[in-house]
Jmol script that loads the backbone (N, CA, C; Angstrom):
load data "model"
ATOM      1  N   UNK A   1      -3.609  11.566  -9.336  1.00  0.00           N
ATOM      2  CA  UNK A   1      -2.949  10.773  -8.328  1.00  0.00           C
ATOM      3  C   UNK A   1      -1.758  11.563  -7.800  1.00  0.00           C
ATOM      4  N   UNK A   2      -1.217  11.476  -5.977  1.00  0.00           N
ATOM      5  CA  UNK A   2      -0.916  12.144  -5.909  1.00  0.00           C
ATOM      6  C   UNK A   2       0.599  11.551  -5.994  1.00  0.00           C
ATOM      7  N   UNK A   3       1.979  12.258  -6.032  1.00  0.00           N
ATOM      8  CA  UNK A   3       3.393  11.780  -6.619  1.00  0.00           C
ATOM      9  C   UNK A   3       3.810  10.987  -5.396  1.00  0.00           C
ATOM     10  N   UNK A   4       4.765  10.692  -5.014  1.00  0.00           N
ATOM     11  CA  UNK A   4       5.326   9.797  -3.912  1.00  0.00           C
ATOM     12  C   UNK A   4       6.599  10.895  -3.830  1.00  0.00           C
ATOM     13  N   UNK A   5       6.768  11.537  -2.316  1.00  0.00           N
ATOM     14  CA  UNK A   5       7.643  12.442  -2.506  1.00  0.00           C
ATOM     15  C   UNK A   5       8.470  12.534  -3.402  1.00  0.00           C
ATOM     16  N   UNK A   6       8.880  14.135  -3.321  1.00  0.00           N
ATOM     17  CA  UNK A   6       9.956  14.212  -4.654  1.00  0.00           C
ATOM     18  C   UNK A   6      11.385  14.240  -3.851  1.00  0.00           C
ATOM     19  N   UNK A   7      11.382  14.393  -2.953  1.00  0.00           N
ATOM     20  CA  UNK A   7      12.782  14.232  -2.208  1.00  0.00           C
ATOM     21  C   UNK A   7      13.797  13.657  -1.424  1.00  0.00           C
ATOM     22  N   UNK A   8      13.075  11.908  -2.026  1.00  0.00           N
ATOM     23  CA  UNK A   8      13.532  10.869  -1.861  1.00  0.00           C
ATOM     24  C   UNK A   8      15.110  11.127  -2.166  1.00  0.00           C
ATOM     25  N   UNK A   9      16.380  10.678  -1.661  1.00  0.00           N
ATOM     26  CA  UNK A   9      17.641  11.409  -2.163  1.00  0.00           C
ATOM     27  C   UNK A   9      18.250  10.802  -3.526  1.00  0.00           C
ATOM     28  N   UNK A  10      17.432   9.491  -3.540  1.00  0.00           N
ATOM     29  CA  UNK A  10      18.741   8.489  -4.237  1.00  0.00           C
ATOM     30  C   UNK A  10      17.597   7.335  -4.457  1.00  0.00           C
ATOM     31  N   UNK A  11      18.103   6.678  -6.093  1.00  0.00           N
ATOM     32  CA  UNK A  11      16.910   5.576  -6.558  1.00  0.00           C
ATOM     33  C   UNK A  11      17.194   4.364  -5.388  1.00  0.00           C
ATOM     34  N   UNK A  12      18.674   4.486  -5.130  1.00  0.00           N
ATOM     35  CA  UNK A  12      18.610   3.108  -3.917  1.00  0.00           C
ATOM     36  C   UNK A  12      17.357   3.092  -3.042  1.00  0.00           C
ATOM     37  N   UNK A  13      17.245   4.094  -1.961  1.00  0.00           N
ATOM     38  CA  UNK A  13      15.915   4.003  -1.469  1.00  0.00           C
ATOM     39  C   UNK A  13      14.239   4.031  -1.920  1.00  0.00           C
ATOM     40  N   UNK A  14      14.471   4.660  -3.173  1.00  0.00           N
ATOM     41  CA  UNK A  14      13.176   4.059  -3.775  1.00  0.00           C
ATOM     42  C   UNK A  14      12.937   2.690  -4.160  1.00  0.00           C
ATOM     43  N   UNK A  15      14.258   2.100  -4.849  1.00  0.00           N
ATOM     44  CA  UNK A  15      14.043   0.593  -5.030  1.00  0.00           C
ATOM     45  C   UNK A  15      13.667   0.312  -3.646  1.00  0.00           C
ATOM     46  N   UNK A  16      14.217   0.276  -2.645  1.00  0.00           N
ATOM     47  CA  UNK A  16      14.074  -0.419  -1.458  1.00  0.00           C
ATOM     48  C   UNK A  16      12.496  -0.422  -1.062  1.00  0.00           C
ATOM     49  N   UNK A  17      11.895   0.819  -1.151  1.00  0.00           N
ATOM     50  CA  UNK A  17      10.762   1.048  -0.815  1.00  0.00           C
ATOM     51  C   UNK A  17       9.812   0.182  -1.882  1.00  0.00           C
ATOM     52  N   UNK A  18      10.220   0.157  -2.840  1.00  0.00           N
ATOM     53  CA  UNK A  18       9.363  -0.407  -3.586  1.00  0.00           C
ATOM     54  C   UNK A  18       9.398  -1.228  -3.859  1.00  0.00           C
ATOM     55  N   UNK A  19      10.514  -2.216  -3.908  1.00  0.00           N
ATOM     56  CA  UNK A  19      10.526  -3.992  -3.665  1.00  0.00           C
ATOM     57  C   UNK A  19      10.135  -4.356  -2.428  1.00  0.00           C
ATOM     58  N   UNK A  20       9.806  -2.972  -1.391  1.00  0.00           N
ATOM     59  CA  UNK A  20       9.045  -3.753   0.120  1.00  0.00           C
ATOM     60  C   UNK A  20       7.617  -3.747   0.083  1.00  0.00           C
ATOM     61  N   UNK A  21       7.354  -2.784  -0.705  1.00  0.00           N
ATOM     62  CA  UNK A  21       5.448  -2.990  -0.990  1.00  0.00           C
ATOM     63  C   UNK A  21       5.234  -3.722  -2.143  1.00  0.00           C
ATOM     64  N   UNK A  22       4.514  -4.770  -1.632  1.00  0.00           N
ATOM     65  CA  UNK A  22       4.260  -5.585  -2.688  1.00  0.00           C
ATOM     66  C   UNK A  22       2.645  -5.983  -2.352  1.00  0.00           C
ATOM     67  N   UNK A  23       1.916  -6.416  -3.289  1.00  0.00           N
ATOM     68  CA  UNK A  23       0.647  -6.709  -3.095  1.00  0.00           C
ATOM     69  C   UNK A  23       0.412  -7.926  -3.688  1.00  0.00           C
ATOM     70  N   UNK A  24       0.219  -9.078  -3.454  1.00  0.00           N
ATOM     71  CA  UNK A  24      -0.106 -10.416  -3.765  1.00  0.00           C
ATOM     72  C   UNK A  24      -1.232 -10.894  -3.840  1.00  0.00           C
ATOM     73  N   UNK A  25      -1.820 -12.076  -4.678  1.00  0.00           N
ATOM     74  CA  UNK A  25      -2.812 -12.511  -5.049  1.00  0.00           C
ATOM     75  C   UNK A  25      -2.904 -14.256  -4.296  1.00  0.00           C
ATOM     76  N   UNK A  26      -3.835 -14.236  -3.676  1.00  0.00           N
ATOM     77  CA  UNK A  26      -3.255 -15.344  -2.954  1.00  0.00           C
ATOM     78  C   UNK A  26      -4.443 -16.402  -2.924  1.00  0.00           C
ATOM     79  N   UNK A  27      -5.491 -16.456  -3.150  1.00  0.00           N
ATOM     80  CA  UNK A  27      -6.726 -16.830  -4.389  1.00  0.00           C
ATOM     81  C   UNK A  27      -7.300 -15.373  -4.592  1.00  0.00           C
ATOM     82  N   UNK A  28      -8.588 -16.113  -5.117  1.00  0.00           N
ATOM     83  CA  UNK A  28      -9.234 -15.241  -6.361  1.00  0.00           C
ATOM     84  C   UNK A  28     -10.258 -13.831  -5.488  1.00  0.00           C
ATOM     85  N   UNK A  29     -10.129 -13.032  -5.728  1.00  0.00           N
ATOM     86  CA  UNK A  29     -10.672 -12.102  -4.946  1.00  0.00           C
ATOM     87  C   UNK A  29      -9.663 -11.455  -4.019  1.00  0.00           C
ATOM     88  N   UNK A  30      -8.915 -11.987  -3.517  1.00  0.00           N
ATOM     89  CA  UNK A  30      -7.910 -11.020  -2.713  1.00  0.00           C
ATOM     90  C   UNK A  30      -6.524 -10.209  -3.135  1.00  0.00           C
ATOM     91  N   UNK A  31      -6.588  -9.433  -2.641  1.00  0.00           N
ATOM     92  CA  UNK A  31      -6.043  -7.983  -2.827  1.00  0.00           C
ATOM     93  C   UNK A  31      -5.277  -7.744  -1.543  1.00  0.00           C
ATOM     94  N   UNK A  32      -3.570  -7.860  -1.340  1.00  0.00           N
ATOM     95  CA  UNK A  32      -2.931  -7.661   0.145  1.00  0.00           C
ATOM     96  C   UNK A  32      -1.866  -6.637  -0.033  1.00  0.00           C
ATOM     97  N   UNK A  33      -1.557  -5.740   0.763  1.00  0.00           N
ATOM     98  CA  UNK A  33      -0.106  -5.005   0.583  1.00  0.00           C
ATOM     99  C   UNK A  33       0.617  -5.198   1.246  1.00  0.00           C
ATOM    100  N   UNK A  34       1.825  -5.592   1.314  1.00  0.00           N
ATOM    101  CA  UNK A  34       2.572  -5.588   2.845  1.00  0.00           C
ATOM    102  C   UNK A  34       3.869  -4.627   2.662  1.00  0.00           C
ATOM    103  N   UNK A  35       4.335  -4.023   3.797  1.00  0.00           N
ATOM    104  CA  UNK A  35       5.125  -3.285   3.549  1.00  0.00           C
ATOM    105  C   UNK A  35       6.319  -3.158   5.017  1.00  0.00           C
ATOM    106  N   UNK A  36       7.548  -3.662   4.122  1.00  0.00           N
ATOM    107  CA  UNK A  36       8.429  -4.058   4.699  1.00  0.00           C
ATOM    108  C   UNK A  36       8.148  -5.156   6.185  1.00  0.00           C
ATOM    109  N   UNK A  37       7.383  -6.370   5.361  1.00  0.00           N
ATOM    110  CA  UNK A  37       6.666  -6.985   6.299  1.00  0.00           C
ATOM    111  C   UNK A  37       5.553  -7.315   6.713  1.00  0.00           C
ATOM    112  N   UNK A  38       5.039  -5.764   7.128  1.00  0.00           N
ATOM    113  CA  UNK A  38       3.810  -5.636   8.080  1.00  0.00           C
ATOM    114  C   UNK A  38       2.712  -5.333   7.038  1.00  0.00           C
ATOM    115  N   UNK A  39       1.586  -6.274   7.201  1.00  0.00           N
ATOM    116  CA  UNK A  39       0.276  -5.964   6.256  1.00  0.00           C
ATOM    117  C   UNK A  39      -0.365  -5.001   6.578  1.00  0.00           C
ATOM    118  N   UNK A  40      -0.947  -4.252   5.353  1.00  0.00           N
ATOM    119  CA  UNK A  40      -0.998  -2.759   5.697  1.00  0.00           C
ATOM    120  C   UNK A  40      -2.298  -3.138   5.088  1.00  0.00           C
ATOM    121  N   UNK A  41      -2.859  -3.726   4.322  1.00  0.00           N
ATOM    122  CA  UNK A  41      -4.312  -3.884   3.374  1.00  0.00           C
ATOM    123  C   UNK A  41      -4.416  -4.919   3.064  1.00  0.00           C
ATOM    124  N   UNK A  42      -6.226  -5.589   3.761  1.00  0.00           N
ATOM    125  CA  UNK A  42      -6.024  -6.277   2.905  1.00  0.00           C
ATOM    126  C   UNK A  42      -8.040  -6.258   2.821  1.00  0.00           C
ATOM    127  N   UNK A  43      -8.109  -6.948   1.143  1.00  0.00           N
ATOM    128  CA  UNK A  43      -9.660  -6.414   0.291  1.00  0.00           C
ATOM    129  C   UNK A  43     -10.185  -7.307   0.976  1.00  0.00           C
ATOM    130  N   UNK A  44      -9.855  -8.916   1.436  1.00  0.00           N
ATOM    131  CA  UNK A  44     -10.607 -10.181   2.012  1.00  0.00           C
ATOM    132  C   UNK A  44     -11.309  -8.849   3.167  1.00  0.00           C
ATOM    133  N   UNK A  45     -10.720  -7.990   3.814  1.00  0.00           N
ATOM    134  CA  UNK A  45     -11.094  -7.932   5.164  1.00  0.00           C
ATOM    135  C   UNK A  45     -11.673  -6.970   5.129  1.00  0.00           C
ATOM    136  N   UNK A  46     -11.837  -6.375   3.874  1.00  0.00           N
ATOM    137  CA  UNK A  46     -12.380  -4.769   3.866  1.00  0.00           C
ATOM    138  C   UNK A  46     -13.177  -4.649   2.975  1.00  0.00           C
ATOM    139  N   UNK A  47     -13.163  -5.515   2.108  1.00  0.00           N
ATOM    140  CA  UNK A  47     -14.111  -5.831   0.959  1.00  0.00           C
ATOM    141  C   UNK A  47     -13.945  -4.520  -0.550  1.00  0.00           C
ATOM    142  N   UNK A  48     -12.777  -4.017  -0.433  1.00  0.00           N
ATOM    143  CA  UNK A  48     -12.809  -3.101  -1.507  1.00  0.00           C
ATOM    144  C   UNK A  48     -11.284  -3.021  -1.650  1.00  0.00           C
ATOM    145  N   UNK A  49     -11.356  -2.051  -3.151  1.00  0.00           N
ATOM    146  CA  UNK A  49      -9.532  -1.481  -2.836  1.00  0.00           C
ATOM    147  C   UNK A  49      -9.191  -0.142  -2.299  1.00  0.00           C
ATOM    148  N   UNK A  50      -7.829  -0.173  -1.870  1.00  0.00           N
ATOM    149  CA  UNK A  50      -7.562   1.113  -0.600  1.00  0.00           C
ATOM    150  C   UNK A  50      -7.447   2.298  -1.635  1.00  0.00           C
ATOM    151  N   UNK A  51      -7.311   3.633  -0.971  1.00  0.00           N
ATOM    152  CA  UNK A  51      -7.348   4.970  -1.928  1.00  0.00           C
ATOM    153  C   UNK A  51      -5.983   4.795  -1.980  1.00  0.00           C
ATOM    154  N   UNK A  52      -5.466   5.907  -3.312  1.00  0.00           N
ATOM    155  CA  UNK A  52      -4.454   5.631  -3.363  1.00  0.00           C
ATOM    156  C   UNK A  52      -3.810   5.991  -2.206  1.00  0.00           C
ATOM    157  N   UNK A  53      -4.460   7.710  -2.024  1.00  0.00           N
ATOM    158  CA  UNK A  53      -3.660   8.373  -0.670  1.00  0.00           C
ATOM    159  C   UNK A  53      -3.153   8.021   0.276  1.00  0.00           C
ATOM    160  N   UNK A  54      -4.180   6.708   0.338  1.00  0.00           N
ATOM    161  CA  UNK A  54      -3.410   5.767   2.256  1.00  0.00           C
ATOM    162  C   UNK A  54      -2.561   5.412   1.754  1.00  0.00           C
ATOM    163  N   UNK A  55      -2.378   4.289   0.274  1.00  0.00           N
ATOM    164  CA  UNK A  55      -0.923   3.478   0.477  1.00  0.00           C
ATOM    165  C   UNK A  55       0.350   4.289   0.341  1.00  0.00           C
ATOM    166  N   UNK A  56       0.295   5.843  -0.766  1.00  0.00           N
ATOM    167  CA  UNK A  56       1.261   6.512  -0.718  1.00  0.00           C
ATOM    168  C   UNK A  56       1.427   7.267   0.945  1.00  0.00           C
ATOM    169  N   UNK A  57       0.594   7.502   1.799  1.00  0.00           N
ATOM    170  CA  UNK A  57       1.137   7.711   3.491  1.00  0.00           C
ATOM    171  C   UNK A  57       1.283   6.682   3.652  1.00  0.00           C
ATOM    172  N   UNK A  58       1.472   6.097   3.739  1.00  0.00           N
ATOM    173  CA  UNK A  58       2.273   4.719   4.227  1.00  0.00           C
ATOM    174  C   UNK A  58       2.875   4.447   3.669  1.00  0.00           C
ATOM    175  N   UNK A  59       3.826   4.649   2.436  1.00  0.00           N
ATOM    176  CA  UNK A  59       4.889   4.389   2.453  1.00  0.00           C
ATOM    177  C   UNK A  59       5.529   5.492   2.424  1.00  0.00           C
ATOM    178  N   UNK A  60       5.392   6.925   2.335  1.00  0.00           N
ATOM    179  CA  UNK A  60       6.028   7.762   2.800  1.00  0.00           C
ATOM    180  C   UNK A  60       6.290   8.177   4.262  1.00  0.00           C
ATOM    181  N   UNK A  61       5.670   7.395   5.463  1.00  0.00           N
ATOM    182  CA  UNK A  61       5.920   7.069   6.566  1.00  0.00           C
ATOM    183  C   UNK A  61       7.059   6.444   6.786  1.00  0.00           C
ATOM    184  N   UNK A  62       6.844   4.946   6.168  1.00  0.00           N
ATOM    185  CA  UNK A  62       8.028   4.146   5.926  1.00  0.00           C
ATOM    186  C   UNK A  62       9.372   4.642   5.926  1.00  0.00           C
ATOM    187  N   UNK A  63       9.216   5.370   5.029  1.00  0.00           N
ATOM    188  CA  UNK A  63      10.420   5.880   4.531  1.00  0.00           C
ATOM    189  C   UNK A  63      11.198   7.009   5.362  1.00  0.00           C
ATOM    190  N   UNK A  64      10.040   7.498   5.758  1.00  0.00           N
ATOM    191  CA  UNK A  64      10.658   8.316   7.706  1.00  0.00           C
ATOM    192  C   UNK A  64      10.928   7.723   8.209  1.00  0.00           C
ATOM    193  N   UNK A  65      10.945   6.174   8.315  1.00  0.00           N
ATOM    194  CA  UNK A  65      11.207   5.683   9.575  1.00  0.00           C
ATOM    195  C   UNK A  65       9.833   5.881  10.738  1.00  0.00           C
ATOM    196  N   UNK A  66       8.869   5.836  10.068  1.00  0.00           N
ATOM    197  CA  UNK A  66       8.125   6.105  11.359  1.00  0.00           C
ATOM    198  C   UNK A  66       7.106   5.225  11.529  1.00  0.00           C
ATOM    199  N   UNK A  67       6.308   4.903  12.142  1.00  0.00           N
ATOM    200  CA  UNK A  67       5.112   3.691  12.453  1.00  0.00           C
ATOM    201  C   UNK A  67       4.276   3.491  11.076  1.00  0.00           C
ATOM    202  N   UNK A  68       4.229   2.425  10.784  1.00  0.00           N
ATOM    203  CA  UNK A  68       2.775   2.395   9.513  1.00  0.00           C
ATOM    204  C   UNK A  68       1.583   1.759  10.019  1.00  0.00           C
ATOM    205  N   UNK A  69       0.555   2.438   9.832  1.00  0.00           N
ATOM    206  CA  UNK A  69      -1.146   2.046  10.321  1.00  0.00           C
ATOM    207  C   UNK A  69      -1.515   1.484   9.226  1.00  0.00           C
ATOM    208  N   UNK A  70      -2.134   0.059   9.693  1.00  0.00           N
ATOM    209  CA  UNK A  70      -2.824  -0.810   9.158  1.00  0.00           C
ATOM    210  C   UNK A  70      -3.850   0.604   8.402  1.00  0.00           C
ATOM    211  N   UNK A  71      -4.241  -0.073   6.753  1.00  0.00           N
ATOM    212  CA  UNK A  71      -5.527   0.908   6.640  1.00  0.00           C
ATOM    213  C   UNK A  71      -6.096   0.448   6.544  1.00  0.00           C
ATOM    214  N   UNK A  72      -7.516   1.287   6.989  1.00  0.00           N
ATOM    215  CA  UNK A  72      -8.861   0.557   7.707  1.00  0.00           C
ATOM    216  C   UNK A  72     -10.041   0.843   6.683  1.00  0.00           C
ATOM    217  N   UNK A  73      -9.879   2.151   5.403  1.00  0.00           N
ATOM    218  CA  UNK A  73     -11.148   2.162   5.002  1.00  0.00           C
ATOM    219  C   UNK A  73     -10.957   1.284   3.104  1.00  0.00           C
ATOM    220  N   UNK A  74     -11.957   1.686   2.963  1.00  0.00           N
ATOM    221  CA  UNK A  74     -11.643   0.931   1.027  1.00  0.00           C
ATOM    222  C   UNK A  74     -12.550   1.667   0.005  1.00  0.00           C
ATOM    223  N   UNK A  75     -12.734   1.626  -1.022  1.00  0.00           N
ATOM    224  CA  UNK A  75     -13.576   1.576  -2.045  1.00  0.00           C
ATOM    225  C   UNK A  75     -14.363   0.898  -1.950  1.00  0.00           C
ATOM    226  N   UNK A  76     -15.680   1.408  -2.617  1.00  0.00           N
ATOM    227  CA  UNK A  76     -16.904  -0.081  -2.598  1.00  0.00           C
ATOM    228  C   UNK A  76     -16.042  -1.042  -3.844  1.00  0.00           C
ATOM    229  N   UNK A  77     -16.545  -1.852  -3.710  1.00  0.00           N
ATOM    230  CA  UNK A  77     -16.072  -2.751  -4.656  1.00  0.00           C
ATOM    231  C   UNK A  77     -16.271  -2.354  -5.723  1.00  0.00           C
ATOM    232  N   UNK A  78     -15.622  -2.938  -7.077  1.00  0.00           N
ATOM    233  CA  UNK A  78     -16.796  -2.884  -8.003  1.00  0.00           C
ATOM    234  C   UNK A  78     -16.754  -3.879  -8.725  1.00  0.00           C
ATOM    235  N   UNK A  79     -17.849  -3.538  -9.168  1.00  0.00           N
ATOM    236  CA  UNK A  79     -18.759  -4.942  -9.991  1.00  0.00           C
ATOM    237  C   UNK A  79     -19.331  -5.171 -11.752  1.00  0.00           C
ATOM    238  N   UNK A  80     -18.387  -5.817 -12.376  1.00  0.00           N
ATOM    239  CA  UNK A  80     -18.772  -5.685 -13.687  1.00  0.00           C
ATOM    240  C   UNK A  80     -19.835  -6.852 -13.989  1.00  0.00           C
ATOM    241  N   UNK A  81     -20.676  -6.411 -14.960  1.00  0.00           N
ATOM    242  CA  UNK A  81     -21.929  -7.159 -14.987  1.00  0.00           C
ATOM    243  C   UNK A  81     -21.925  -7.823 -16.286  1.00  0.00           C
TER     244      UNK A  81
END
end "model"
wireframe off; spacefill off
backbone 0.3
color backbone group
C-alpha cells in the first residue's frame, strides 16, 4: 500500500485531513467516503470497494487544495460463501 505523502508539514493537517475522510455505514451493504464534505465513493453505486490508490489521490489532492473527483471504478465485490 502506497504511504500518504511524507511531506505533510505538521500532524495538525493530517488530523484535519483525516477527521475529513470518513466512511460511514448507513445500512447493511454500504460503503461511503466523504471528504471534507463532498462524496467521493460510494459501494451502493459501484457495487465494490475503491483501490486504495484513488482514495489516497484524493486526499492528497485535498490537501493541495485542489479539485477532488468523485471515484468512478471499484473492486469486484467479494463474496464469502
Amino acid at each position: 500500500m502506497r504511504m500518504l505523502r511524507a511531506s505533510w508539514e505538521d500532524e495538525a493537517v493530517t488530523s484535519q485531513v483525516a477527521s475529513s475522510l470518513c466512511s460511514s455505514l448507513h445500512f447493511a451493504g454500504s460503503f461511503e467516503i466523504e471528504l471534507n464534505g463532498q462524496l467521493i465513493f460510494s459501494k451502493i453505486e459501484l457495487g465494490g470497494f475503491p483501490h486504495e490508490d484513488d482514495v489516497l489521490d484524493a486526499v492528497n489532492k485535498a490537501n493541495d487544495g485542489k479539485p477532488v473527483d468523485k471515484i468512478t471504478k471499484s473492486r469486484a465485490p467479494c463474496v464469502i460463501m
